[in-house]
C-alpha positions as CSV (number, residue, x, y, z in Angstrom):
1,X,4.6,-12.8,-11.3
2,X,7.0,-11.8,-8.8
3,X,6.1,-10.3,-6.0
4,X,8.1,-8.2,-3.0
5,X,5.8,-7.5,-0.6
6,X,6.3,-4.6,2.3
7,X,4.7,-4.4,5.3
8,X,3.9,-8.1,5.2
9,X,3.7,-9.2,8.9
10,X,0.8,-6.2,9.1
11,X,-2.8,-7.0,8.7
12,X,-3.5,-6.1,5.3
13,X,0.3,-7.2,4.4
14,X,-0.3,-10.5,5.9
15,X,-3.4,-10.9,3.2
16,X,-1.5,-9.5,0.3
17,X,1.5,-12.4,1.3
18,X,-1.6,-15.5,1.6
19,X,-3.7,-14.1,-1.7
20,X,-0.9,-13.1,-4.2
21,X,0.5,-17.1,-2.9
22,X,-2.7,-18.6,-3.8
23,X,-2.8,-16.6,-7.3
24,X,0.2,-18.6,-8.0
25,X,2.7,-15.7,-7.5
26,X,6.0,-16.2,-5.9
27,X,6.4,-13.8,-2.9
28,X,9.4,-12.0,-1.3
29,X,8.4,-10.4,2.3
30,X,10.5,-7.9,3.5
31,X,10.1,-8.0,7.4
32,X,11.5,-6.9,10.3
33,X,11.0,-9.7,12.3
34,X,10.6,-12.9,10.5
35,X,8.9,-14.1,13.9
36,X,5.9,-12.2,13.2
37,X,5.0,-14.3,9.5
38,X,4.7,-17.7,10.6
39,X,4.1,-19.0,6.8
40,X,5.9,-21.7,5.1
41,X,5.4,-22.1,1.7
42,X,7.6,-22.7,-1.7
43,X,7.0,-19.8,-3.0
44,X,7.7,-17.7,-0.2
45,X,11.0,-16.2,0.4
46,X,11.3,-14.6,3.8
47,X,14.0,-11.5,4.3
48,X,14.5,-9.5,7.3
49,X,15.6,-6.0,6.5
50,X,14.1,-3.5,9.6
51,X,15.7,-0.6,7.5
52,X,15.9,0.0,4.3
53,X,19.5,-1.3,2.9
54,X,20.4,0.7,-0.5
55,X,22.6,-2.4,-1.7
56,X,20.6,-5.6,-0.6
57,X,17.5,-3.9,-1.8
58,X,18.6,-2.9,-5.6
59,X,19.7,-6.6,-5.7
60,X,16.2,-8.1,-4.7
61,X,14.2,-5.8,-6.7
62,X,16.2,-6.3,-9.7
63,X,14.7,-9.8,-10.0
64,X,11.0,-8.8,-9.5
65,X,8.0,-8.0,-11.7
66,X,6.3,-5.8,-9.3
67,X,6.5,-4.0,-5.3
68,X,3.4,-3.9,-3.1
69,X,3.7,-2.0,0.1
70,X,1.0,-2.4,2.9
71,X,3.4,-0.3,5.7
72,X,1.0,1.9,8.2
73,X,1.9,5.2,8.6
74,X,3.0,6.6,12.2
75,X,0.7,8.6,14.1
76,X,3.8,9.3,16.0
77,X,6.4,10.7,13.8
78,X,9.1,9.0,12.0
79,X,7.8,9.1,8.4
80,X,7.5,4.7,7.5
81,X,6.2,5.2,4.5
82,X,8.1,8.1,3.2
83,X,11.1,6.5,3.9
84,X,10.7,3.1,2.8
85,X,9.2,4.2,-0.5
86,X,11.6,6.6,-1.0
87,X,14.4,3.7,-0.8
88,X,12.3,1.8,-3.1
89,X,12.0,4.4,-6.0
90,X,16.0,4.2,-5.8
91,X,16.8,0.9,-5.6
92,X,14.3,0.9,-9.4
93,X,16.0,4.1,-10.6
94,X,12.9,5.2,-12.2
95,X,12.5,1.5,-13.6
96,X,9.2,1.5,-15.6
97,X,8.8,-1.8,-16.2
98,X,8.2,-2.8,-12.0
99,X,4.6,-2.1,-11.1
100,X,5.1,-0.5,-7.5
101,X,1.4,-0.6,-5.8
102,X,1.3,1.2,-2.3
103,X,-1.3,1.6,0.4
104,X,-2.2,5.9,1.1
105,X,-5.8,6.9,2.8
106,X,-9.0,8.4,1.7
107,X,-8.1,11.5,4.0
108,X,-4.7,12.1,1.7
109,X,-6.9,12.4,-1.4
110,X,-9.7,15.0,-2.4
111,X,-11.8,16.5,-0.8
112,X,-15.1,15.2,-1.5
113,X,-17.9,18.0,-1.1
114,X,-21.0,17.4,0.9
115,X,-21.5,14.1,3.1
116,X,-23.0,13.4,6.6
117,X,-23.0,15.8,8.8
118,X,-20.9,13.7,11.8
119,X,-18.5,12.6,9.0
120,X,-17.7,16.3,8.5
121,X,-17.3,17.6,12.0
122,X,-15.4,14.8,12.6
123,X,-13.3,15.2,9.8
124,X,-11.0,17.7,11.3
125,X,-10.9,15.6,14.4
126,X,-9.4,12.6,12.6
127,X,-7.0,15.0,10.7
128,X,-5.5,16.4,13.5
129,X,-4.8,13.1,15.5
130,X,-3.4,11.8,12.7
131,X,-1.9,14.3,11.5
132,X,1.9,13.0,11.4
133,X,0.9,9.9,9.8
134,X,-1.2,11.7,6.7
135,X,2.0,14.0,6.6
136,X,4.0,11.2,6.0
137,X,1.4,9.7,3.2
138,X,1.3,13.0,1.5
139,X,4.8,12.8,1.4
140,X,5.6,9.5,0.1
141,X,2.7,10.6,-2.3
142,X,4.6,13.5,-4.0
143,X,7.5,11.4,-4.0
144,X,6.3,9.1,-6.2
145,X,4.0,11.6,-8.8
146,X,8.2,13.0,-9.4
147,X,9.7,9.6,-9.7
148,X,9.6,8.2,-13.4
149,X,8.2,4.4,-11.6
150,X,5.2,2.9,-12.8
151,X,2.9,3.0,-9.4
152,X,-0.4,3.4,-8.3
153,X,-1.5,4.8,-5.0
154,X,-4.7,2.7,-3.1
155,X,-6.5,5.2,-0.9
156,X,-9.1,2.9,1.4
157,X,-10.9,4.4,3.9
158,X,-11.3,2.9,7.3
159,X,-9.9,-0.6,7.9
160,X,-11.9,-3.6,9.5
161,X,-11.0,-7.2,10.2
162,X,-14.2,-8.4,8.2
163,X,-13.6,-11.4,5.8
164,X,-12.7,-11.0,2.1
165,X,-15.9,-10.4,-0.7
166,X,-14.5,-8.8,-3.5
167,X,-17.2,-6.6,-4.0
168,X,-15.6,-3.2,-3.3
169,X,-15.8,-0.2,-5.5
170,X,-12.9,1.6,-7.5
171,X,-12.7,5.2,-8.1
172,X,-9.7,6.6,-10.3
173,X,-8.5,9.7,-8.8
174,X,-10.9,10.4,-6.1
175,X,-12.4,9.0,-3.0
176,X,-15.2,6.3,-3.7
177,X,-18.6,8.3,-2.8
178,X,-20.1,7.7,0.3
179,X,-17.2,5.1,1.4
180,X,-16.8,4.5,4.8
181,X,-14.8,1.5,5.4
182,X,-13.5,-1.6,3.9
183,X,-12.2,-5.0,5.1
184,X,-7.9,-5.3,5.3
185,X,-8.7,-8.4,2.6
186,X,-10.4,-6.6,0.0
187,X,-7.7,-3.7,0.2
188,X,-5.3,-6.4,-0.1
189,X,-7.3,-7.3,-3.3
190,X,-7.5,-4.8,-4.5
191,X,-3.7,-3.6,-4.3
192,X,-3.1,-7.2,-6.4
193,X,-5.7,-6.3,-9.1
194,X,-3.8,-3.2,-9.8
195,X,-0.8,-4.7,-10.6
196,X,-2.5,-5.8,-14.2
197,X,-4.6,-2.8,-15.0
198,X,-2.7,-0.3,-17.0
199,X,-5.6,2.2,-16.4
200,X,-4.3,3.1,-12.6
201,X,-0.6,3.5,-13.3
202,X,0.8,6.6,-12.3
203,X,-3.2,7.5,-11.2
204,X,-4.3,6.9,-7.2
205,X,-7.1,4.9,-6.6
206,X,-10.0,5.2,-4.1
207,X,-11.1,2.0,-2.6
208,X,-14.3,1.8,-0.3
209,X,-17.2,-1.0,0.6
């Protein structure tokens, strides 16, 4: 498979870029600084694009399979993920045959009733300092339920640097129950696996430990 990958320098980018290369995939990182993804490998095709370029982009996604974005939202304004997706649902004109996988969070999806008691004073805590950046995943959210593109939304939970397992849990359309956290490798994972399953396009996809 073919792979663009955005947000690759990132920490969960970097994984998707080293685990979609060992799968055998070839891999096109989009990156603003080519500095930051010290990787050399045959598959690999580096490109530095720090904004989205309507022409150059059309013409590199018009010779791959599928589009995984791992770009963090701000906390400070400026709307990443909005933006770049946005570019990325025109450049594919409502192309149905490119899977498009992209990272969200757990706070963007449903509300799930009940939980700890700390988790739900805090909660509103959380939401408010990061307000700007689940503004601009809600946005890039609702941009892509009215686009015609095949995609799939991956809403994790809290990141952590902890090593790769594969045992995470998958919940279509909600939050995963009673999911807390899960390591930047299994989201990156996880945001591969859904590239095959047919069952999560055009659904969202909680991911949690």
């Amino acid at each position: 498979m073919r792979i663009t990958v955005l947000g690759a320098t990132g920490g969960t980018g970097r994984h998707v870029v080293d685990q979609a290369l060992n799968a055998g995939h070839r891999v096109t990182a989009l990156v603003r600084d080519p500095a930051r993804l010290p990787v050399t490998h045959e598959r690999l095709e580096t490109v530095r694009m720090p904004v989205p370029e309507p022409d150059r982009l059309r013409s590199l996604l018009s010779a791959t399979d599928a589009v995984v974005s791992a770009l963090a939202a701000s906390a400070k304004g400026g709307f990443p993920a909005t933006t770049w997706t946005g570019a990325v649902l025109s450049a594919l004109e409502d192309d149905r045959a490119t899977r498009l996988a992209v990272v969200s969070a757990s706070p963007v999806g449903p509300k799930e009733p009940g939980g700890p008691l700390p988790q739900r004073l805090l909660m509103p805590l959380i939401g408010r300092l990061f307000r700007d950046a689940y503004l601009d995943l809600g946005r890039m959210e609702a941009a892509l339920e009215a686009s015609g593109a095949a995609w799939t939304v991956v809403r994790p939970p809290q990141l952590t640097d902890a090593p790769a397992t594969g045992e995470y849990r998958l919940a279509l359309d909600r939050n995963v129950p009673s999911g807390y956290r899960i390591s930047r490798a299994d989201l990156a994972h996880a945001l591969l696996r859904v590239l095959d399953d047919p069952a999560t396009v055009r659904r969202a996809v909680g991911v949690a430990d």
